[in-house]
SEBA-997848 format. One record per residue: z, x, y of N, C-alpha, C, O in turn. Coordinates in steps of 0.1 Angstrom, whole numbers, plus 5000, padded with zeros to 4 digits. Example, Ala and Ser with C-alpha at 12.3 -4.5 7.8 and 13.67 -1.06 7.14 Angstrom:
507851324943507851234955507851324967508551424967/507151284978507151374989507951295000508051345011/
//
This chain:
903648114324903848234316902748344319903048464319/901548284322900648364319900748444339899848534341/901448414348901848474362902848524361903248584371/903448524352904548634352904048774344904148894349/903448754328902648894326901848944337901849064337/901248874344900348944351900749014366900349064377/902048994360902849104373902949234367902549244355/903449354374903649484372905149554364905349654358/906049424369907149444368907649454355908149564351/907549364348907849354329907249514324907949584317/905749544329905549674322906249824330906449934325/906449784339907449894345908549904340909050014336/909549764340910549794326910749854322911749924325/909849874309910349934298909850084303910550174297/908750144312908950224318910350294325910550414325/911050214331912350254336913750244331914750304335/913650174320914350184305914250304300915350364298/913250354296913150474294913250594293913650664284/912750624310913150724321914450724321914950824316/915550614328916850594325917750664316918650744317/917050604305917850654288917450794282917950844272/916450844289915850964291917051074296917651164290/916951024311917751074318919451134314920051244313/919951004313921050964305921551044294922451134293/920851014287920751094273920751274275921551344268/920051334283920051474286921251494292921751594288/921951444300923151424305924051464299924951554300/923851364289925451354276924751484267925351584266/923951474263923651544251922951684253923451784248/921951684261921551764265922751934263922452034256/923651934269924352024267925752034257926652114256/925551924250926751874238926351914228927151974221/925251894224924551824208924651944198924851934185/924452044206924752164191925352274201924552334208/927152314204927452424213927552514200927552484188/927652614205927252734197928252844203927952894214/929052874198930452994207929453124205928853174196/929653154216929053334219929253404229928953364240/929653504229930553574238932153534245932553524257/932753504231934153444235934653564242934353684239/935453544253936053714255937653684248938253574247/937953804243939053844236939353944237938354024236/940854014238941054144240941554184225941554124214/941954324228942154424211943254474221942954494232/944754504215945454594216945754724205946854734200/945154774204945354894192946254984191946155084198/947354984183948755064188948955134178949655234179/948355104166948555184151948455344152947555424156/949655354149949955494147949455544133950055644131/948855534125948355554113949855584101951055544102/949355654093950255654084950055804074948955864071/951455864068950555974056951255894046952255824048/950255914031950355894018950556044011950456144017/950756033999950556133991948656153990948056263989/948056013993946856033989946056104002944856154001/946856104016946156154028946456034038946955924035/945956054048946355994061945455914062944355964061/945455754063945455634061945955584081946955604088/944355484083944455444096944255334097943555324107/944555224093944355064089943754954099943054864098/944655034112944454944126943555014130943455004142/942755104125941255134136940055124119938855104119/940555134110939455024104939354874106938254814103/940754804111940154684110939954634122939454524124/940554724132939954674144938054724147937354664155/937554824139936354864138935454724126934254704124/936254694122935354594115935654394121935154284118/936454444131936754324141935654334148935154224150/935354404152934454404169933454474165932854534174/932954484149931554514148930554404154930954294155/929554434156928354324161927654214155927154114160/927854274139927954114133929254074127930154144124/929353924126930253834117930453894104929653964097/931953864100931953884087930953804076930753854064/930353704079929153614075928053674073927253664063/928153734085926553844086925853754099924953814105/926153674103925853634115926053724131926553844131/925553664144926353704150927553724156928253624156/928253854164929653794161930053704174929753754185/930553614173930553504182931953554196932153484206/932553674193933453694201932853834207932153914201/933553844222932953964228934354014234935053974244/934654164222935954174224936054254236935054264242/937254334242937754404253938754514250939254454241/939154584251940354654247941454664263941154684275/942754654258943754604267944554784264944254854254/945454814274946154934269947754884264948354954256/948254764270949254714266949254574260948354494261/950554524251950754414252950954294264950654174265/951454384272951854334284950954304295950954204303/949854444294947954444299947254294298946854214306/947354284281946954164277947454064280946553984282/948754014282949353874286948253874302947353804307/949054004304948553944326947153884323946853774326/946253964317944753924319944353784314943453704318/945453784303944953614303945653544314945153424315/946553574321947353494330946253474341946153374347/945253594342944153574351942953534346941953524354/942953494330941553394327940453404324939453334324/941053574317940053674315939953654302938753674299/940453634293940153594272940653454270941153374278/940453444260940753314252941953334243942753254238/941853444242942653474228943353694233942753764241/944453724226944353914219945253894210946053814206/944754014207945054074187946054154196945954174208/947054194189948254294190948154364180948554294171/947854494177947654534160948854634164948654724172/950454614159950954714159951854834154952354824143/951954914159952455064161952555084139951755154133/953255024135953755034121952755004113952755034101/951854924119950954824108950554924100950554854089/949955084095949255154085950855154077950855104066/951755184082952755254075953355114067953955124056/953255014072953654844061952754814052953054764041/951254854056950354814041950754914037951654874029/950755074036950855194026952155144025952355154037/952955094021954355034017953954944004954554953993/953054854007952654763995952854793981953354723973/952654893980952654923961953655013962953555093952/955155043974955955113969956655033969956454913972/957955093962959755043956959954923969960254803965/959754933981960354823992958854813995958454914001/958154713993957054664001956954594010957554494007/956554584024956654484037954654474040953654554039/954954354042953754284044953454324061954254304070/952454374065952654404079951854304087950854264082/952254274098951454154105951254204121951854284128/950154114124949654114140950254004147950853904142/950054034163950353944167949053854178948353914186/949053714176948353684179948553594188948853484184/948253624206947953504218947053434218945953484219/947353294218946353214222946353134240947253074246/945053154242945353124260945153014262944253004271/945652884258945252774259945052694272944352594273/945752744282945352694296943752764298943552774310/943152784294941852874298941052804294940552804305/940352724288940352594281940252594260939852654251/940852454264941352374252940552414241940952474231/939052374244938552404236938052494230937752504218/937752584242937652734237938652824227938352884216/939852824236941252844228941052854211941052934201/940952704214941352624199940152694188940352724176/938752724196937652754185937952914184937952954172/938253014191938453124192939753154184939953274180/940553064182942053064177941453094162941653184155/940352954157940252924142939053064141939153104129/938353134148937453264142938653374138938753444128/939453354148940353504145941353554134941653674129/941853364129942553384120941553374108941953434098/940453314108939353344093939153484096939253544085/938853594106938953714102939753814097939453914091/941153754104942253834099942153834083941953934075/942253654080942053654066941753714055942253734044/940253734061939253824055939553964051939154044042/940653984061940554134056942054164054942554274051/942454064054943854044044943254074027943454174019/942353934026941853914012941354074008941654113997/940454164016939954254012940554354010939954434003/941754374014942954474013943854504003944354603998/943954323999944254283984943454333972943854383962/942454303977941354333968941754483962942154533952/941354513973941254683967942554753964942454843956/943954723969945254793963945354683949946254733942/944754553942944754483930944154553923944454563912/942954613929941654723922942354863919942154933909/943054883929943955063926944955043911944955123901/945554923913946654923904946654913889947254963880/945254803889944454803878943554943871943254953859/943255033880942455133876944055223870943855303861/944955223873945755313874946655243861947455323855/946655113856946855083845948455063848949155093839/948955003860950054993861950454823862949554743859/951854773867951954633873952554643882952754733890/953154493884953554503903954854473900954954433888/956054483905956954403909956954263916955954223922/957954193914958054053919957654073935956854013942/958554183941958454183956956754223956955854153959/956654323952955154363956954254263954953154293959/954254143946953354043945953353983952952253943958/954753923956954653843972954153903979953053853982/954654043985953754073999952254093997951554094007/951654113984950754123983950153993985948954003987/950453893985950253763984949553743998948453693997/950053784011949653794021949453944023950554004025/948754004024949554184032949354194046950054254054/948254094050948654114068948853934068948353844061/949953924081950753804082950253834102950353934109/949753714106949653634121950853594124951453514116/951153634135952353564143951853514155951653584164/951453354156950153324167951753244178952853184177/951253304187952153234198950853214212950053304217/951153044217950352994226951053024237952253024238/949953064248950453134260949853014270948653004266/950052944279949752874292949152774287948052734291/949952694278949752584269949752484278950252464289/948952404269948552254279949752124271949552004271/950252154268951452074263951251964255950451964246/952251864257951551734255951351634267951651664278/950651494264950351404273949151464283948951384292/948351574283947151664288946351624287945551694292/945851494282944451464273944151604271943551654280/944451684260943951754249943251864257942351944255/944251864271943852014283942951964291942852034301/942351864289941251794299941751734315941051704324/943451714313943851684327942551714346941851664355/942951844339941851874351940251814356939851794367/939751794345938351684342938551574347938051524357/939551524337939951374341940051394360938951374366/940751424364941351424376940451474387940351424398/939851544383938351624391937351444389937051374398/937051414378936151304378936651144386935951044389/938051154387938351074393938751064412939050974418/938451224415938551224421936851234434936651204446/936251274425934951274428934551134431933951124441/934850994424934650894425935450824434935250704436/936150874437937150824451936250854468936050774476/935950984469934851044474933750974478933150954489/933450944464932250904464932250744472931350724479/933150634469933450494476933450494486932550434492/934650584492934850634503933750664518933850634530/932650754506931850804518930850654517930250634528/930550584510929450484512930450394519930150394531/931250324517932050234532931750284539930850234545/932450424545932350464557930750464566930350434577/929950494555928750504563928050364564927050344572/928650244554928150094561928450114571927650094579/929850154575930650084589929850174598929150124607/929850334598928750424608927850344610927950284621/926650324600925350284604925650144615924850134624/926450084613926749924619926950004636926349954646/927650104636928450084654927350224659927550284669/926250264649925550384656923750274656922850334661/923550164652922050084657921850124669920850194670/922550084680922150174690923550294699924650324696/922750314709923750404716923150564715922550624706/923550614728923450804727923650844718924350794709/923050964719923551064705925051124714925751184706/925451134721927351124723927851064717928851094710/926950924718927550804715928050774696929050704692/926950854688926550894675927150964669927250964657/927951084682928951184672930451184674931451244670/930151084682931751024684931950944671932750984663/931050844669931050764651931150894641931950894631/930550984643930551084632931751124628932351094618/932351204641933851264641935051144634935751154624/934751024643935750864635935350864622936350834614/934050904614934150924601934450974591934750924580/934451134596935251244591936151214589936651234578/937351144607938651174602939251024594940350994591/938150954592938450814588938250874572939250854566/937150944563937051004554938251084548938351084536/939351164560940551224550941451134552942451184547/941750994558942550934555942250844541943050784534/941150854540940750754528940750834516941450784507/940150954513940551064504942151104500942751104489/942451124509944751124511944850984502945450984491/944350864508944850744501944050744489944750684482/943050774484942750804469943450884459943750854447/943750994468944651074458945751054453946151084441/946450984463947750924463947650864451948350904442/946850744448946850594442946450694428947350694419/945250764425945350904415946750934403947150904392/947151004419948551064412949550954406950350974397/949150794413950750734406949850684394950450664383/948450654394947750574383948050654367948550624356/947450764373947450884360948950914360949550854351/949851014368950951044360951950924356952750924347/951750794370953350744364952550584356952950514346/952050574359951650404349950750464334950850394324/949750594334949450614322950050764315949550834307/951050784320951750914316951251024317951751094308/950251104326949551204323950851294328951451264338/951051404321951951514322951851614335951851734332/951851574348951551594361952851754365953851714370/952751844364953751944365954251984379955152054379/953651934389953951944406952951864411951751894412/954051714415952751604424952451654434951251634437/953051734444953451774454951851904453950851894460/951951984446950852074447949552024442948452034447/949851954430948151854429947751814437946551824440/948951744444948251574448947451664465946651604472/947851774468947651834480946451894472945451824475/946151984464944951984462943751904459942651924464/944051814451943451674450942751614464941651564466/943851634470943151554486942551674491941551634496/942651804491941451894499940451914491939651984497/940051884476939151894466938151754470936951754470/939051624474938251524476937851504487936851444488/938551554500938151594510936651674513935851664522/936551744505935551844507934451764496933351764501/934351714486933551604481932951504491931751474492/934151474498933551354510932751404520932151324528/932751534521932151584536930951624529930051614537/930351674515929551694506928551544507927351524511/929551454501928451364502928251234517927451134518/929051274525928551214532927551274542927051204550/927251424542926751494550925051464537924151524543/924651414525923951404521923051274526921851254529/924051184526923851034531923551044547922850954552/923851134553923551124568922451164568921751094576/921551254561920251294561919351194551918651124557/919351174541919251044535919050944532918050894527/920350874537920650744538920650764522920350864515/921050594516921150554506920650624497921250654487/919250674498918450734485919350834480919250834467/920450924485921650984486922350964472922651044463/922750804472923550774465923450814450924450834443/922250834446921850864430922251004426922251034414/922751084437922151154433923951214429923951304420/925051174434926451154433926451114418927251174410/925451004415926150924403925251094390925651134379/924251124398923551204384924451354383924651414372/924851384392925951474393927451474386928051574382/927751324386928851294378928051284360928851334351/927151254357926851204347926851364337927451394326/925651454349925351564340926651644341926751734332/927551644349928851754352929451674341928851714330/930151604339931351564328931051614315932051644308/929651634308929851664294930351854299931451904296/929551914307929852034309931152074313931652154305/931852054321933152094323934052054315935252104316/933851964305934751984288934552074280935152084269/933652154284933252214270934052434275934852344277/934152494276933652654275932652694282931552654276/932452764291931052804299929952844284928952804279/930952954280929953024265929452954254928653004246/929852814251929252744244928152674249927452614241/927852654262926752634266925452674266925152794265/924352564268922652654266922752724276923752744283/921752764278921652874290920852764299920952784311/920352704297919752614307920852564317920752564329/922052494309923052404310923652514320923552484331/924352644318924852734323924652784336925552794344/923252824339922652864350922152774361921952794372/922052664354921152534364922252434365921952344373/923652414358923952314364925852364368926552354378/926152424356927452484356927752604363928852644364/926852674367926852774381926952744393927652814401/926352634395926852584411927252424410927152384421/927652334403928552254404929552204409930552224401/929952144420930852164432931952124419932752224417/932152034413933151934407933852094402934952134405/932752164392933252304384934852334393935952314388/934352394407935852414414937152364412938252404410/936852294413937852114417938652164404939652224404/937852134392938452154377939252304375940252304368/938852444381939252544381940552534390941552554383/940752514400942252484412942652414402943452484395/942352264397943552214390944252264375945352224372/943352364368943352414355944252504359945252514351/944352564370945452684378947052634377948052674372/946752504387947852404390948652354378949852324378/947752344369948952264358948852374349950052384346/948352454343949052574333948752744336948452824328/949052764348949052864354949652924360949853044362/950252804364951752794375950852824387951152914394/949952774390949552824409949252914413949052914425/948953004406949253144412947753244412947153264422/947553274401946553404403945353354405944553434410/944953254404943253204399943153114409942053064408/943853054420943652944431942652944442941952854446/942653064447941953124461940553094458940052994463/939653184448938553164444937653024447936753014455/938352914440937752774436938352704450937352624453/939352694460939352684468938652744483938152674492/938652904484938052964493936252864495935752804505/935652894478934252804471934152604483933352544491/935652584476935452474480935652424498935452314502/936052484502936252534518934852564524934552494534/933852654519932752654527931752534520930752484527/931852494510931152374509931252244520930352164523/932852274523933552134530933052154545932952054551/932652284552932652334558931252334567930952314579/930452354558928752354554928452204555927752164564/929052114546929151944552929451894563928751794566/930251924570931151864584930351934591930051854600/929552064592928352054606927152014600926451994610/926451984589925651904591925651754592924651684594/926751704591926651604593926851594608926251494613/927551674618927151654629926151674639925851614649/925851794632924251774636923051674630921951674635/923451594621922551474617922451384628921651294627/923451384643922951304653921651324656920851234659/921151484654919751474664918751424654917551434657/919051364644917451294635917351154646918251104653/915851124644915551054655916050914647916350924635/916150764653916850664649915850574648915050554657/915650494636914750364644915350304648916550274645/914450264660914150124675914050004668913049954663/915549934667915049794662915349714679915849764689/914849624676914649534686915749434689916149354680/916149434700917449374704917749234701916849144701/918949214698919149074690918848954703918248844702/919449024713919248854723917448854726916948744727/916648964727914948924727914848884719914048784720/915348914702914448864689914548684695913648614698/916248664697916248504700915448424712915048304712/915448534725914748464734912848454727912048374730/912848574718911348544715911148394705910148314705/912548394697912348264690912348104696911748004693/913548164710913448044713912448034722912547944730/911348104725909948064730909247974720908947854722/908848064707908248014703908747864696907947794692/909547844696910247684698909647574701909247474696/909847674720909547564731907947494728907447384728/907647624726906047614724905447554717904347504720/905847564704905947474690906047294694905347204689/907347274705907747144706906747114720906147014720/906747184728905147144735903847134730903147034733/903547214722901947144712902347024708901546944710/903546984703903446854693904046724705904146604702/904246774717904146664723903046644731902846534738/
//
């Protein structure tokens, strides 16, 4: 007992326990533990034509778009959205089709002339319309979705307020109809735009698929480089980038066959809602392709010590790429979710399944193209690091079997 305390190792332990769960722990939480929405982008369509009364001209949709996009919260906080103004409805769809809001308000053309209706003979409740961008992500969507309608609310309630406050000063009552629409006076018509469906994990498809794919990559490139290191012990450096090139192209057949096994795991044995195998599974393989040339061009300079640094990459990227860039610290933002290779991977595929393909692809690919690119010549140039000289296997044995002989001649 008392040679085992008096080793180093037990008190290093709980030193590396530590560090570990340290580490770990900043990972998951570090950027989870309290997100804070700020600077949602959201567009304003403002179409209100105002309105005349007997009492004067009445503008509804630029007071409440002016008390929308004031700088603080109706709370008195700050205001957690950072609106935009769009010139059309139609302005507004495209821009979210390109990824640009979370959410637009439609305030329109009639809306002054439906509240000043309220307290007459035919009252109509007048309402907005409200897009939600749910391919943009889930979670953003969904928290930007619940601020907009507690604001509308707000100034539904306040609207009430004060035509319940006119009618009362004026000593009058309501009609049945005027109570209903009073009941509501502005009504949301929320319609989801580039919806993540069902069977999506909850819009995370792309995460999932990005993290699975990264880990494909990642197997991939440590085989391959057992088998390198084995046939490059010795030989020219010709000899070295001939192994290199066999690894590359042995790396996109192994990536192709990850993705493959991917696409049938997730869409057909656990149902993930896959909208073109044919365009994923092709992105998928040039996203893990370019993963593989990433890390195995790390391992070529490296070696093993390499390997950690794949796994700390997967660890700290997964809480971040679930979440909204804008709910993030700014630490988390600038230092990890700014240059994040995986970040890409997750943008192409977020395109691919509720985008239809189209406007947002180039970017995250073009990104992931010179990374892949930037990998494959360094790792060919990793022939010129110099190699250690081990010592040839038939000397080690002619040296053993000397010392043998020699061993069996002293003792005779």
């Amino acid at each position: 007992m008392i040679h085992f305390f008096r080793q180093k190792h037990p008190y290093l332990t709980v030193v590396l326990v530590f560090v570990v769960v340290l580490v770990l722990g900043l990972a998951q939480l570090g950027s989870t533990v309290n997100p804070v929405p700020r600077n949602l982008p959201v567009l304003l369509v403002q179409q209100d034509a105002g309105a005349k009364t007997p009492a004067g001209d009445i503008d509804y949709g630029k007071l409440i778009a002016d008390k929308l996009t004031a700088s603080k919260a109706p709370n008195g906080g700050d205001n957690p959205l950072e609106w935009q103004t769009a010139e059309s409805e139609e302005a507004a769809v495209d821009a979210m089709n390109h990824q640009k809001a979370y959410a637009a308000l439609v305030i329109p053309a009639d809306f002054s002339a439906k509240l000043a209706s309220l307290l007459s003979p035919e009252p109509h409740s007048a309402s907005v319309a409200l897009y939600i961008n749910q391919g943009m992500n889930y979670n953003g969507a969904t928290m930007t979705s619940g601020i907009l309608t507690q604001m509308i609310n707000g100034a539904s309630a306040q609207i009430r307020a004060e035509m319940l406050a006119a009618v009362d000063k004026q000593g009058g009552t309501l009609t049945a109809a005027q109570t209903a629409a009073l009941a509501v006076p502005i009504d949301a018509a929320i319609s989801n735009i580039n919806a993540v469906g069902a069977n999506s994990s909850n819009g995370n498809a792309p995460v999932v698929l990005t993290q699975l794919v990264w880990f494909g990559a990642m197997v991939s490139t440590m085989m391959l480089f057992i088998a390198a290191n084995k046939a490059t012990q010795t030989g020219s450096r010709r000899h070295r980038l001939g192994i290199r090139v066999s690894q590359i192209v042995m790396g996109a057949v192994a990536t192709g066959a990850a993705s493959l096994s991917i696409l049938v795991i997730a869409g057909q044995w656990f149902g993930l809602d896959i909208p073109d195998y044919s365009s994923v599974g092709l992105f998928m393989f040039f996203a893990g392709f370019m993963f593989f040339l990433l890390q195995t061009m790390i391992v070529s300079w490296l070696g093993f010590a390499g390997v950690p640094l794949f796994v700390l990459v997967f660890f700290f990227g997964a809480p971040v790429l679930s979440l909204p860039s804008q709910l993030l610290p700014a630490f988390s933002h600038h230092f990890l979710y700014s240059w994040l290779p995986l970040r890409f991977s997750v943008e192409g595929l977020r395109d691919l399944f509720y985008f239809d393909g189209g406007p947002n692809l180039s970017e995250p690919s073009w990104t992931l193209a010179m990374i892949g690119i930037a990998g494959a010549g360094l790792i060919l140039l990793s022939v010129l690091k110099k190699q250690a000289i081990a010592a040839p296997a038939s000397n080690a044995r002619a040296e053993d079997g000397s010392m043998t002989n020699a061993a069996a001649s002293d003792g005779i």
